[in-house]
Every structure is written in C-alpha cells, then in structure tokens.
C-alpha positions as CSV (number, residue, x, y, z in Angstrom):
1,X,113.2,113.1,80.6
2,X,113.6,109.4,80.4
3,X,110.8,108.4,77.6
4,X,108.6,105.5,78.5
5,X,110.6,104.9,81.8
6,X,109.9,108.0,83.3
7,X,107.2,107.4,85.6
8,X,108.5,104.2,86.7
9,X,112.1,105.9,88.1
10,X,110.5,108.8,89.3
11,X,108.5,106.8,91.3
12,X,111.0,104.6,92.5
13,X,113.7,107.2,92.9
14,X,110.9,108.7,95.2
15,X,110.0,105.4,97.7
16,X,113.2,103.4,97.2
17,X,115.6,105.5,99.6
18,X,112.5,105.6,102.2
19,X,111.9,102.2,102.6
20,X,115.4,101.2,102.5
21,X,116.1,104.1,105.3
22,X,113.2,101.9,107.1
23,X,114.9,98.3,106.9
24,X,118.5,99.4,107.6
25,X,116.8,101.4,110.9
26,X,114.5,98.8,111.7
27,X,115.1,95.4,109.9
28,X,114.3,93.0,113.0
29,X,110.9,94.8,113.4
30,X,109.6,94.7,110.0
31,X,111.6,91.0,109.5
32,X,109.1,89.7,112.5
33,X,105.8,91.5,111.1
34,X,106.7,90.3,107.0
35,X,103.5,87.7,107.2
36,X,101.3,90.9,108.0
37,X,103.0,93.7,105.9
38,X,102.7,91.3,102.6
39,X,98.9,90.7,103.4
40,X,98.4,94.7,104.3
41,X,100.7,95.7,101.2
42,X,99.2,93.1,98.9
43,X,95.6,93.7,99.6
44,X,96.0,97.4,99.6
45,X,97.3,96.9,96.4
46,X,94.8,95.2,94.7
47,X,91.9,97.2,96.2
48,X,93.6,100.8,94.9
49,X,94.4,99.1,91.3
50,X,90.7,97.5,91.1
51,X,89.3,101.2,91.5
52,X,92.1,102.6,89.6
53,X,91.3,100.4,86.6
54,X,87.6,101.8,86.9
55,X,88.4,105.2,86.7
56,X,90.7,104.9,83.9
57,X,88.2,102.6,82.2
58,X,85.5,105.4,82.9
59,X,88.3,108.3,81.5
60,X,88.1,109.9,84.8
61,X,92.4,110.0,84.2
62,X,94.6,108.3,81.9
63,X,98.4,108.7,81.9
64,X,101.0,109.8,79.2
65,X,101.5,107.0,77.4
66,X,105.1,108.7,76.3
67,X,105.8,108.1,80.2
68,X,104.9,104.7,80.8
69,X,106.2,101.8,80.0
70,X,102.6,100.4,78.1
71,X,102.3,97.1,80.4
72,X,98.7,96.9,81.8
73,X,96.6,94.8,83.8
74,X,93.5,95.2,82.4
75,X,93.4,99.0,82.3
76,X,95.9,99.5,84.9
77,X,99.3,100.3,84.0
78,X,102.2,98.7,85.9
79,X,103.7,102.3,86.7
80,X,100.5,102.7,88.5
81,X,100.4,99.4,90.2
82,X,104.2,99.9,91.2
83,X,102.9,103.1,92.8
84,X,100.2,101.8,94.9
85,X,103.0,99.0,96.2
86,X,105.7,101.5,97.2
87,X,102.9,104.0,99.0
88,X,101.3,101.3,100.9
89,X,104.7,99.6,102.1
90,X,105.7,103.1,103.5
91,X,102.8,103.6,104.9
92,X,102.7,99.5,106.5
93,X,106.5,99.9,107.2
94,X,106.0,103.7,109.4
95,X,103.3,102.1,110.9
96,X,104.5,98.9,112.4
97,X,107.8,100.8,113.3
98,X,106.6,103.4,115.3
99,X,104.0,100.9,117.1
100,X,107.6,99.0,117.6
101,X,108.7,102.4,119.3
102,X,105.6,103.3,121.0
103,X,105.8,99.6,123.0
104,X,109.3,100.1,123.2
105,X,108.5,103.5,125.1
106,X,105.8,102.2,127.1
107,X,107.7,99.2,128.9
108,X,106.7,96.8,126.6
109,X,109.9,96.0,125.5
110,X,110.5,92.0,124.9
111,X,107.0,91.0,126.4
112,X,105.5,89.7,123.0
113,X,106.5,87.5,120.4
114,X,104.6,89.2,118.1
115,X,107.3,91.2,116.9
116,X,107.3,94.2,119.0
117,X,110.4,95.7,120.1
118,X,112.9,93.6,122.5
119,X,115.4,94.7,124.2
120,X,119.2,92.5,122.8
C-alpha cells in the first residue's frame, strides 16, 4: 500500500469523484445553499470527531498507525476527521440536490430565492 498515506487516499479516492460528480451536476444549487452546507458539514464534523476522540480515548478503536499520517487533534486523527468531512458533505450535497429536484418537480421552480431550483 501507500504507508502512512494510505487511509488518507483511500478515503479521498473514495468521496472526491462523488462530490465533484455533485458540483459539476449541480454547482448553482449547492453555490446558493454554501452558508448552510458549511454550518451542516462543519458542525457534523465536530460532533462525529468529539465522540470519536472518546472512543479512541476509551480504546473502543484505534487505527494503524502504519496507515495514518500521525496528525491528531487531541485523540482524533486527521484521516478520521477528513473522513467525517467528506461523508457529511455527500450526505449535505445529495440532500439539498434532490430537495433542488423535488421543487423542481413540484412546480416550484424559480419561486424562492432560497436557492431552490430556477428555471434559466
């Protein structure tokens, strides 16, 4: 494998093409919700690597250290920080573009300025 940088391009290699399958397909979408995608991403993030730090703290799981990189926060690795990131803007990202295609099926189509699908 790749040593200490396996984790971290596995993982990215995994979410990379997704989300950047999501901005080239829906870019003005996700471009109008950004304020609420960074709050949803960010504090997802956080909450997952709090309780992530507890468990490893508590030996519930640790993680190879021959397959990280070995920079923490606190107890967290980055690998697993990165991890929590990607997963939660996929998640973020699906959701606010198929509620963009759900209005967009509905009629809804250019009667909000809250970044739901418009009609150009």
């Amino acid at each position: 494998m790749a040593g200490h940088e396996t984790y971290i391009l596995m993982e990215l290699a995994w979410a990379l093409p997704v989300l950047a399958v999501q901005w080239l397909a829906g870019w003005r979408y996700l471009a109008r919700q950004r304020g609420t995608l960074c709050v949803a991403i960010g504090l997802m993030t956080l909450y997952l690597s709090c309780a992530d730090g507890v468990a490893i703290s508590k030996g519930i799981w640790t993680l190879h250290a021959d397959r990280i990189l070995g920079v923490r926060a606190g107890d967290v690795p980055l690998e697993e920080i990165v991890f929590f990131l990607l997963t939660n803007a996929l998640v973020a990202q699906s959701v606010i573009l198929l509620s963009a295609r759900l209005d967009w099926r509905q009629g809804a189509v250019g009667t909000s300025t809250q970044g739901t699908l418009r009609q150009d």
